[in-house]
N, C-alpha and C positions, 0 to 999 in steps of 0.2 A: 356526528358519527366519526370514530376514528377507522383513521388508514393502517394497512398490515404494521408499519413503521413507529405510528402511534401506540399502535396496541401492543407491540415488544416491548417500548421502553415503558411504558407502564406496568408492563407483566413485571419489570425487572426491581420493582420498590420493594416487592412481596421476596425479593428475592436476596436469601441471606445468608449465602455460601460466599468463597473464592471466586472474584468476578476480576477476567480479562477482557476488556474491551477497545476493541479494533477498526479503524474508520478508514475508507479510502476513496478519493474526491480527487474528480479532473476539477480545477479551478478554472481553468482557461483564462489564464494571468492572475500571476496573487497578489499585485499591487489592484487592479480593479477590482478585486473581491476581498480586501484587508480587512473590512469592516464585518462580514460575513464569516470570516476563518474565527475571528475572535470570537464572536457571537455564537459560532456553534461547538467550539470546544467550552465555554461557558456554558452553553447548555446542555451538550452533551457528553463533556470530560471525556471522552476519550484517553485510554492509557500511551495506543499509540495511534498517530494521525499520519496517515502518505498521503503528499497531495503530487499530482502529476500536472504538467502544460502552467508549468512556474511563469516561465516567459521574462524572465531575469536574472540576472548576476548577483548573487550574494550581494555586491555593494548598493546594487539597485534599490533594494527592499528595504522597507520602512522600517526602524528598529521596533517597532512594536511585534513583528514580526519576526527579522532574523535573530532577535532576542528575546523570543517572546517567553516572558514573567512564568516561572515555573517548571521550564521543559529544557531536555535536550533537545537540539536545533541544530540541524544538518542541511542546510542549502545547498543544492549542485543543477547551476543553471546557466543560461548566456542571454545577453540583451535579444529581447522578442518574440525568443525561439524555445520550444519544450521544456526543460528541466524538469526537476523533480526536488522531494523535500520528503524529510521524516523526524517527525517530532515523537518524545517521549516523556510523559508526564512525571517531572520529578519525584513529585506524591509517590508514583507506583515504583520506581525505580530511581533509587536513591543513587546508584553507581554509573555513570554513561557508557552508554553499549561501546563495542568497535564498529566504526562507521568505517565502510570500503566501497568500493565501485568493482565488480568484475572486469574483468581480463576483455568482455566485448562490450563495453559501456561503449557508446556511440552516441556525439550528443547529447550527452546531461541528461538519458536517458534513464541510468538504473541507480540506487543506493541501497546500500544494507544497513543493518546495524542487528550486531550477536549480543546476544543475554546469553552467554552459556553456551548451550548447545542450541539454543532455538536462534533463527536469522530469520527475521524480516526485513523484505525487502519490497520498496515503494518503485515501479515502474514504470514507464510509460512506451511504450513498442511502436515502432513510424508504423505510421498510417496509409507509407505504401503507394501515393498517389504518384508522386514524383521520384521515386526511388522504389521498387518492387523490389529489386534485387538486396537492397541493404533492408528491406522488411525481414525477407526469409533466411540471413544472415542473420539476424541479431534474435531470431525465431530460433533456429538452428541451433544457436552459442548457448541461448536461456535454457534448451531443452538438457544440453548436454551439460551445463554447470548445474539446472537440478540432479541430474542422477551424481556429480560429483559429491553432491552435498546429502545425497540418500545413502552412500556409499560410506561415506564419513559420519554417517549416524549422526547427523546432523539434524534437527526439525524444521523446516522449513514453512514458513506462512508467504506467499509471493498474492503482493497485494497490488492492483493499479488499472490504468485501463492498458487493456493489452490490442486492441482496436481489431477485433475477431470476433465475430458472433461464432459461438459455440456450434450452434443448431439453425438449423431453418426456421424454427419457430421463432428464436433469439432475434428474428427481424420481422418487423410489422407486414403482415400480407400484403397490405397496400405496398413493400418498399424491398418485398424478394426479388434479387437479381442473383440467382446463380452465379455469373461469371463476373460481377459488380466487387474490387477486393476489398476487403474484409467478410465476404460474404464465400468465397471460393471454396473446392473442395482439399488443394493442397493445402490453404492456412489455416482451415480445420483439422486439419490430422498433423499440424505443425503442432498448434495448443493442444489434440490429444495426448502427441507425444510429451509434452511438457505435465499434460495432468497425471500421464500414468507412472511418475515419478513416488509414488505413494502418496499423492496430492490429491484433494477431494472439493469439489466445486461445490461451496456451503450456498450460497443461493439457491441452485437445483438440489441441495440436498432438504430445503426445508421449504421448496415449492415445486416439487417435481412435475405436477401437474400445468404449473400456471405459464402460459403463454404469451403473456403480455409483462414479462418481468424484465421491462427492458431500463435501461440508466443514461441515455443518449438521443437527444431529439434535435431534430434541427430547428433555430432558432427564426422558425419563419411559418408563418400559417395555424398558429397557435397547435402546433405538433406535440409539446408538452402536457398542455391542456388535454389532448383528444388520446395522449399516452401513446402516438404512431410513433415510433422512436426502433431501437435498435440495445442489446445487451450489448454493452463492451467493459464494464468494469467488473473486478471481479477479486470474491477471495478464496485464495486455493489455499486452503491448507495442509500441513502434515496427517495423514489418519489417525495417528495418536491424538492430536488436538482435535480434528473434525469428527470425535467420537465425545466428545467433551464439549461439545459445542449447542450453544442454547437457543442463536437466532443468527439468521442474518436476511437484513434488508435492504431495501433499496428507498431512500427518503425521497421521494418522487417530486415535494411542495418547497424544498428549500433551495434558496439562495438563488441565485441570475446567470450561474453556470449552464453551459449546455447538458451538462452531467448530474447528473444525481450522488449525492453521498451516497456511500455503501457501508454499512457497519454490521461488524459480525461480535458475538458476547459469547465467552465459553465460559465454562464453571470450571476454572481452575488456577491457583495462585501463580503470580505475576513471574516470570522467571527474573534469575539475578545476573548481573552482569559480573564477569569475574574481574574481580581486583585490579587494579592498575600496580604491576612489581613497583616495588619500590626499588630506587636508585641505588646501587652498588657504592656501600659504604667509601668513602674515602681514604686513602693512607694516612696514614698520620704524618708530619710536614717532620722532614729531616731533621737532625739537631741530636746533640749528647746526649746518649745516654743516661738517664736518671737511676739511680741507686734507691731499692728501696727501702723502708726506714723499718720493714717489721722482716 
């Protein structure tokens, strides 16, 4: 029997329009999981891949990886500790996006990269245990640099685990703690503020119903298995794309992460990345005057 996860990408063979396809995975280290990253952009091609909880330094990482054959490749990490990554499959886009960090990037926490007018952006938001107050600071920053970028008619995809369950249901009954954070009612209305930026939650918009649509289990007691786990990944898209938008899921059975892929697929062609100027012509090098002969 296939899984919700199964049944989308098979829906997608029959499928033969303009296809954007969008992936985003806490790896929780990408040097322990190199074999796994490879493995599921091979089988899943993804156009573009954020991964979050890098847990290294650009130098760290295995060339297979920070070079990895066919893609733009944007590492922003520190030895052991969170980072983040956004790759872009050359196939779909021939030109390399602008890759930038915002103004509250905190810990190799956020990347972008613009096609155009569209920015996606691969992030990963503290988890709050040790630091509360730089959670709702960098909650705070994200919410008000989306509406900058709404402002700017800009389209926005913020893709990553943002470590907030949305809703009460977004955590397994067994595991609702009202005042437990990530589960609070101020970092809830922190992510609303950030959703109602013209942003639209494509998971709840293509399972509104389901309850158990969670991408984060703890690695102990076979929590995976039993699917007792908790929503923290997520893709927020612009309305204009989440109106164009065909699936998104959560791959429950892949890889040794504590996280679940998340992959969302629209019907619509790949945006372009604009141009790189070219270099402002040179003078021409001193010297007499030539006379000419016509």
């Amino acid at each position: 029997m296939l899984d919700s996860f199964d049944r989308a990408r098979f829906s997608l063979y029959e499928f033969a329009g303009p296809m954007l396809k969008l992936t985003t995975w806490n790896v929780n280290g990408a040097r322990a999981r190199e074999r796994e990253v490879i493995e599921f952009i091979e089988r899943e091609k993804p156009d573009v891949l954020c991964l979050q909880e890098v847990k290294a330094a650009p130098d760290q990482l295995p060339v297979t990886l920070s070079n990895l054959s066919g893609h733009h490749c944007y590492w922003h990490g520190q030895k052991g500790y969170s980072g983040v990554a956004l790759l872009a499959s050359q196939s779909t886009f021939a030109r390399p996006p602008l890759y930038s960090h915002p103004a509250f990037d905190h810990e190799s926490r956020i990347v972008t990269a613009r096609f155009g007018k569209v920015v996606f952006a691969s992030v990963y938001v503290p988890n709050g245990g040790k630091d509360f107050a730089a959670k709702v600071r960098f909650l705070d920053a994200m919410g008000e640099w989306a509406e900058d970028l709404r402002r700017n008619e800009s389209v926005l995809v913020l893709m990553g685990d943002l470590n907030v369950a949305r809703e009460a249901r977004d955590v397994h009954p067994k595991l609702r703690k009202p005042e437990q954070i990530g589960q609070t009612p101020a970092e809830r209305a922190q992510l609303e503020r950030v959703i109602s930026h013209d942003l639209v939650d494509l998971s709840r918009q293509f399972h509104p119903d389901d309850d158990a649509l969670f991408s984060w289990w703890a690695p102990w007691r076979n929590m995976r298995e039993k699917n007792e786990g908790w929503r923290l990944d997520y893709v927020l898209a612009h309305r204009s794309l989440a109106e164009r938008a065909v699936s998104c899921e959560v791959d429950r059975g892949y890889g040794t992460s504590d996280h679940g892929p998340v992959t969302a697929v629209f019907d619509v062609e790949p945006p372009e990345a604009e141009p790189t100027p070219d270099p402002a012509p040179k003078p021409p090098p001193a010297g007499p005057v030539q006379q000419s002969l016509f």
